[in-house]
C-alpha positions in Angstrom: 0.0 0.0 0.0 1.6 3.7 -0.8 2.5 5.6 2.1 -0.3 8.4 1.1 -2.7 5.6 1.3 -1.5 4.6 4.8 -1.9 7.9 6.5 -5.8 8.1 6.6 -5.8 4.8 8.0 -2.7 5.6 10.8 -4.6 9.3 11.7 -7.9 7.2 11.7 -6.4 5.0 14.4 -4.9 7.6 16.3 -7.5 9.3 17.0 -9.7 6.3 17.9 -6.9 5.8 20.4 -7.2 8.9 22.0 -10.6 8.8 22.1 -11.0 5.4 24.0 -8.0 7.0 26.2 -10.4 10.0 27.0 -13.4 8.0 26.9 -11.1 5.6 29.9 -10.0 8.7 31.8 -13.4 10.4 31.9 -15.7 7.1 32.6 -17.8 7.0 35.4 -16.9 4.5 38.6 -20.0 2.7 39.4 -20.5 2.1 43.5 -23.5 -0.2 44.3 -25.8 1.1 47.0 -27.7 -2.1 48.8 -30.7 -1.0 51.3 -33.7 -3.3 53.2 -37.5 -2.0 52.2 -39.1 -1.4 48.6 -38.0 1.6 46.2 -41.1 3.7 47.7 -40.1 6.6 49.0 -43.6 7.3 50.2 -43.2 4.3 52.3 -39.9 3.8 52.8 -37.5 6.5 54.2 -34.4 4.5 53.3 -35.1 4.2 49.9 -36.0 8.3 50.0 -32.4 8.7 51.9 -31.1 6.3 49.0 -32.5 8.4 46.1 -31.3 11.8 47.4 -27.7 10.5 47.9 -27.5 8.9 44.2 -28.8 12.3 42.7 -26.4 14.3 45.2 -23.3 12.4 44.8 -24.2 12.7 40.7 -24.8 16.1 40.7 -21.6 16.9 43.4 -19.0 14.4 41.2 -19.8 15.4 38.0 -21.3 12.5 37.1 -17.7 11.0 37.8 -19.2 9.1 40.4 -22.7 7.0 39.9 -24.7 5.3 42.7 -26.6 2.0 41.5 -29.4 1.0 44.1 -30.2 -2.5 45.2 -33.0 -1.7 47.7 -35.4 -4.9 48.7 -32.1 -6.5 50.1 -31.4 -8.0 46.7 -27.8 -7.9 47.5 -28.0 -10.5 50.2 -29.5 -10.1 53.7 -27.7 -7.9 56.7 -24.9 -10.2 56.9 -24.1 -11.0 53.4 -24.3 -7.6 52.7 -22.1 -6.3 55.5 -19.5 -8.9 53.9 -19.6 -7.0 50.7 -19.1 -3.7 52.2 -16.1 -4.5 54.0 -14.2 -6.5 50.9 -15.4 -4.4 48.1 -15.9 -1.0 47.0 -20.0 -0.5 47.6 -22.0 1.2 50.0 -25.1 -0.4 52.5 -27.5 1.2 54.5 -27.6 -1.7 57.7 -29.8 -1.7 60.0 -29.3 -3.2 63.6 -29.2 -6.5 62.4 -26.2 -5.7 60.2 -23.9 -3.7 62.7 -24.7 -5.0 66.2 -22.4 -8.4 65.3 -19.6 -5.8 64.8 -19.8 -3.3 66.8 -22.2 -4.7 69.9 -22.1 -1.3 71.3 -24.5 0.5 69.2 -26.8 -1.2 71.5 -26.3 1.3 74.3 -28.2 4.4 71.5 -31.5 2.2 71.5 -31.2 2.5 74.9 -35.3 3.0 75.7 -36.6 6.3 76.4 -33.2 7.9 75.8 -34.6 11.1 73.7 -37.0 13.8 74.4 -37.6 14.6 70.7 -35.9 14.7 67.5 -33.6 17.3 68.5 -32.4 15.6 71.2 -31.5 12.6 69.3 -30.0 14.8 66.3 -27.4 16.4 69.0 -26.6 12.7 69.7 -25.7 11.0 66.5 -23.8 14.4 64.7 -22.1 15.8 68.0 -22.0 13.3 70.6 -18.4 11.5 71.7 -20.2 8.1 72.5 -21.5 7.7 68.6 -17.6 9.4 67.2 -16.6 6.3 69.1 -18.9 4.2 67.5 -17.2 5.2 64.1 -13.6 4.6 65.6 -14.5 0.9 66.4 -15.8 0.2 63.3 -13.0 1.3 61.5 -10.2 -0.1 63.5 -12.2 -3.5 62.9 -13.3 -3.9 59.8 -11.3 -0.9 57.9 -15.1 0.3 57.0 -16.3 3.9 57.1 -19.8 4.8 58.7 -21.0 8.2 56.9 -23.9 8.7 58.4 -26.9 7.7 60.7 -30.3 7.6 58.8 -33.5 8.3 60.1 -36.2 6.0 59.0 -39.2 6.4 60.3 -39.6 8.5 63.5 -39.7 6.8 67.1 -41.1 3.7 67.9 -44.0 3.2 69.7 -46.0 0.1 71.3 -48.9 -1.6 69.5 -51.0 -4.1 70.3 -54.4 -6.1 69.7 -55.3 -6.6 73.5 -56.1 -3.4 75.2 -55.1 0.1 75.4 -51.0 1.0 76.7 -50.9 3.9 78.7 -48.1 2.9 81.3 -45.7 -0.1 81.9 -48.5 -2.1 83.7 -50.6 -2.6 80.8 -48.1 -4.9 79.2 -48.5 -8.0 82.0 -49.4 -11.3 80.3 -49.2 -9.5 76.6 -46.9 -11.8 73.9 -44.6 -9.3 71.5 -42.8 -10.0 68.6 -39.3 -8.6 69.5 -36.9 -7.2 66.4 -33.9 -9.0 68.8 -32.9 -9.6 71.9 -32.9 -6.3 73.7 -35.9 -6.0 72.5 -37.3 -8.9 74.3 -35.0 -7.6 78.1 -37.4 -4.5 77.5 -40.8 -6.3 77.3 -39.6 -8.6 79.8 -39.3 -5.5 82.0 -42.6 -4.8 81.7 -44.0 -8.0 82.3 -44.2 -9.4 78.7 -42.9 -11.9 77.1 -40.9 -11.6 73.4 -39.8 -13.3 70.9 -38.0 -12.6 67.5 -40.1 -13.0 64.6 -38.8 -11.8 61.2 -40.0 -8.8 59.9 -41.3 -10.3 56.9 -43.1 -12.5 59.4 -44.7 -10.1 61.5 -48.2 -9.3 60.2 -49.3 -13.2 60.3 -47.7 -13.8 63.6 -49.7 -10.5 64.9 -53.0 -12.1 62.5 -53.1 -15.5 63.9 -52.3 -14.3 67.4 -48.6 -15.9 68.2 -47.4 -12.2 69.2 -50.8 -9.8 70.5 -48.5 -6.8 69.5 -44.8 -5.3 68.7 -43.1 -1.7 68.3 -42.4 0.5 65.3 -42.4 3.8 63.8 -45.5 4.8 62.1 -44.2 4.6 58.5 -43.4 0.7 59.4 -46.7 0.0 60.7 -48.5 1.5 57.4 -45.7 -0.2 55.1 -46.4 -3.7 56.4 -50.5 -3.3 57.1 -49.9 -3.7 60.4 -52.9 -1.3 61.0 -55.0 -4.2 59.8 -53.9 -6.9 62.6 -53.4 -3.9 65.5 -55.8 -2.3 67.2 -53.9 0.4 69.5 -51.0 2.5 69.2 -49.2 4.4 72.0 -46.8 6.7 71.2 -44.2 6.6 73.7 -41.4 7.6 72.1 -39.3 3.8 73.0 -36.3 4.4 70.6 -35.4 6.4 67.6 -35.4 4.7 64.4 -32.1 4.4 62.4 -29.9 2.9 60.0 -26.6 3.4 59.6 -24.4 4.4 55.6 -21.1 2.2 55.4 -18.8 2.8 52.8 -15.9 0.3 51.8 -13.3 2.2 53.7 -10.3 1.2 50.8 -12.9 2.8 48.2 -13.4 6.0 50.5 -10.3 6.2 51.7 -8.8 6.2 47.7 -11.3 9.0 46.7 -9.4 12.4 45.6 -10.2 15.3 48.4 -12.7 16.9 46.2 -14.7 13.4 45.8 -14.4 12.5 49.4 -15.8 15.8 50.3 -18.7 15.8 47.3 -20.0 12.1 49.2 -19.6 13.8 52.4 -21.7 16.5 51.8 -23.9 14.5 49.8 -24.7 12.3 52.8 -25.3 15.2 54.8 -27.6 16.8 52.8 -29.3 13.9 52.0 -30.0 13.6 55.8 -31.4 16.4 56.2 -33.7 15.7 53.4 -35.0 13.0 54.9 -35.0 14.0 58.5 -37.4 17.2 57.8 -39.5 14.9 55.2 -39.8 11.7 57.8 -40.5 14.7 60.6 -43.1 16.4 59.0 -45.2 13.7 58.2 -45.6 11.5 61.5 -48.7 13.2 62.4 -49.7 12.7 59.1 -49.1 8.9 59.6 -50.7 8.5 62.9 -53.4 10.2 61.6 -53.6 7.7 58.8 -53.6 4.7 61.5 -56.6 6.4 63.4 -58.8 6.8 59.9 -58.2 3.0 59.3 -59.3 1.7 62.4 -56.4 2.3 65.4 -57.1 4.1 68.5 -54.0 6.2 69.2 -52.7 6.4 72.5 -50.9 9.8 73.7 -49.0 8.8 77.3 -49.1 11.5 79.9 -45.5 12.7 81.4 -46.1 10.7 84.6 -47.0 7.8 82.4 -44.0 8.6 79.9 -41.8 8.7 83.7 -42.8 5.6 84.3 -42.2 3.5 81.3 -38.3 5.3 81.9 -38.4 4.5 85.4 -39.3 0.7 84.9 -37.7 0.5 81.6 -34.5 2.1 81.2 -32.5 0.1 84.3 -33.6 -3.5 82.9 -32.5 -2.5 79.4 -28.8 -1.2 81.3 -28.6 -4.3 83.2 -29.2 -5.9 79.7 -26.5 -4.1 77.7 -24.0 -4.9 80.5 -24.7 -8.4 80.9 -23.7 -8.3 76.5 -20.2 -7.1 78.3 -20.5 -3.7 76.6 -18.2 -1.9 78.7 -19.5 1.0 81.3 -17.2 3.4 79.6 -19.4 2.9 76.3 -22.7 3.4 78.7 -21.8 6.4 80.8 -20.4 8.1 77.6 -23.6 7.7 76.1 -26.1 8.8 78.9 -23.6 11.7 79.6 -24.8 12.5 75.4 -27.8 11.9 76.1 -27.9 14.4 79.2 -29.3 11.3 81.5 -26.5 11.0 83.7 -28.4 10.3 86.5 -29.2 7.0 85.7 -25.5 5.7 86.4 -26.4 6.4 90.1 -29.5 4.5 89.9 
């Protein structure tokens, strides 16, 4: 072939080679995102958190970064999925189920009882030393990175197919399915008994009467027609609702500054999405569970004293006897401003 028939040809190619080169430098990284719950964000808060994030973290990066999402655990269950987030470069929303076999300590922030309102609990998860440490002990473990604390529903509260809650004594004789085993120290208490039922289990062990009740936010209690098997709800504030972001902490750790700080920011805006949306519409939610049926019980703040005064020393004796430390206890009430129950 003549040399003047070879150029074409060589320029062709080298320009198609700097192309794919481009194309290689500029391509996007894909990070999976893995969640519980369906992709409802009317009806699930995670999946609302996970939405926010992927748009943020597009829009932050340049598109240089790109969240897939795998809510409806389809990336395994708590423990399978934990697995992934430590050896590869993903992120997961866990829930207790998924942290508590690492870090046993995050028991001590579902301690019952422990906030006065969503404030309160705010201050505790972004400021507070206790859940810094929290962070530390993950990392030093596993090597992983927990971004954030994810609120999913509101607070928990107590219902039941028996008879109306208004105070710790209601619950004597009353069966409740427990989420896990500090869970079941709290009803126990109170005079109940618990036992762990799956969630996906719940509503037909509350419908054929092998658990008379159970506790959960609002949004959980309309997402799994619970309202159809229950007949009261009290809200009494028991725990905060939360999951917990972990990133793969060799994928985070690897990002350039400007990255690492467009996820941060991205989770923290995302938050706050999702804290004013989940906020704003508990009311709206109760109200929903009165209009199909529920009669909604409102505790008094002797009656609110004395689900704390019965409650919160059995669920303390419960966290030590997991050999969490004291340190990780009395760091936590000090958060919490409930100090006075290490004298107790």
């Amino acid at each position: 072939m003549h040399f003047s028939m070879l150029r074409p040809v060589l320029l062709t190619a080298a320009v198609t080679g700097l192309l794919t080169t481009a194309s290689l430098a500029n391509a996007a990284t894909t990070i999976n995102l893995s969640y519980n719950g369906p992709s409802d964000a009317d009806k699930n808060a995670v999946h609302l958190f996970a939405s926010n994030l992927k748009r943020l973290v597009e829009e932050k990066t340049d598109g240089d970064i790109q969240l897939k999402l795998y809510p409806n655990s389809m990336l395994g269950e708590e423990q399978e999925r934990m697995e992934q987030v430590v050896n590869t470069p993903s992120l997961n929303i866990a829930s207790f189920a998924g942290l508590s076999p690492i870090v046993p300590e995050i028991y001590v922030s579902a301690t019952p009882f422990l906030f006065d309102d969503y404030n309160a609990a705010h201050e505790f998860f972004d400021e507070g030393d206790y859940w810094n440490k929290v962070e530390e002990a993950l990392k030093e473990r596993t090597g992983a990175e927990l971004l954030g604390v994810i609120e999913e529903g509101g607070f928990l509260g107590f219902t039941n197919s028996k008879r109306p809650i208004k105070g710790p004594d209601d619950f004597e004789g009353l069966r409740f399915r427990a989420m896990d085993p500090s869970q079941v120290a709290l009803y126990e208490a109170f005079g109940a008994s618990g036992t762990p039922i799956p969630w996906t289990d719940t509503y037909m062990a509350l419908k054929t009467n092998v658990a008379d009740g159970q506790m959960n936010p609002p949004m959980y209690i309309i997402m799994g027609s619970l309202y159809e098997v229950q007949k009261y709800f009290t809200r009494a504030n028991v725990q905060y609702s939360d999951q917990f972001l972990v990133a793969n902490g060799s994928w985070y750790e690897g990002l350039s500054e400007d990255d690492r700080h467009a996820i941060d920011s991205a989770v923290e805006e995302a938050n706050a999405l999702n804290r004013e949306d989940v906020e704003k519409r508990v009311d709206e939610r109760v109200q929903f569970l009165a209009d199909n049926g529920m009669t909604i019980i409102e505790p008094s703040d002797e009656e609110m004293a004395a689900f704390r005064e019965k409650g919160q020393p059995a669920y303390i004796d419960w966290l030590e006897e997991q050999g969490i430390g004291d340190e990780w206890i009395k760091m936590a009430l000090e958060d919490a401003g409930q100090s006075d129950l290490l004298s107790d």
